[in-house]
C-alpha positions in Angstrom: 126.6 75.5 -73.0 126.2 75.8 -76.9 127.6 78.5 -78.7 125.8 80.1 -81.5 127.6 79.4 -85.2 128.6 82.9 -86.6 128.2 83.0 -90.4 130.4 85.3 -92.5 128.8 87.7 -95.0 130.2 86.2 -97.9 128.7 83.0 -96.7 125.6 84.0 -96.4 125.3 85.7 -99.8 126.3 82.1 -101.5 123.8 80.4 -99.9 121.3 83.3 -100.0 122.2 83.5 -103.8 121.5 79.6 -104.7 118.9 79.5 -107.4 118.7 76.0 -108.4 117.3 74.8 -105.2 114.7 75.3 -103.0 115.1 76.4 -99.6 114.4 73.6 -98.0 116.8 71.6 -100.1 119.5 74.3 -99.5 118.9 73.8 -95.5 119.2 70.2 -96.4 122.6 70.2 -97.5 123.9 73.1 -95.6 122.5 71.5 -92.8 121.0 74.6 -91.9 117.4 75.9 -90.9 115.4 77.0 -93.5 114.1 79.6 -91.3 117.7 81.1 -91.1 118.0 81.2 -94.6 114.3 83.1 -95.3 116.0 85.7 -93.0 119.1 86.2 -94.6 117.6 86.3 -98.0 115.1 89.4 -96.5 118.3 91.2 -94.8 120.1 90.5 -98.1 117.1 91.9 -100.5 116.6 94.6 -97.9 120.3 96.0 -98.3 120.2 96.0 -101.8 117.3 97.4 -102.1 118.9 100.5 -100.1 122.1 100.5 -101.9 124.1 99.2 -99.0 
């Protein structure tokens, strides 16, 4: 049985935060899904939005 990969915060802000690549190229590298990283950047842009 897998277990999921837990991200920090801090990690996910520096990936969230890349603006020189796409996200697909991002989940290239990162070896991550680009999915994942749509989400994080609408968590992320929801917090700040509310000042959290």
């Amino acid at each position: 049985m897998n277990k999921r990969t837990q991200y920090t915060a801090e990690y996910k802000v520096t990936v969230v935060l890349r603006e020189e690549e796409t996200v697909a190229e991002i989940a290239a590298t990162e070896g991550l899904n680009p999915v994942m990283i749509s989400r994080w950047k609408a968590e992320f842009l929801e917090r700040v939005s509310h000042g959290i």
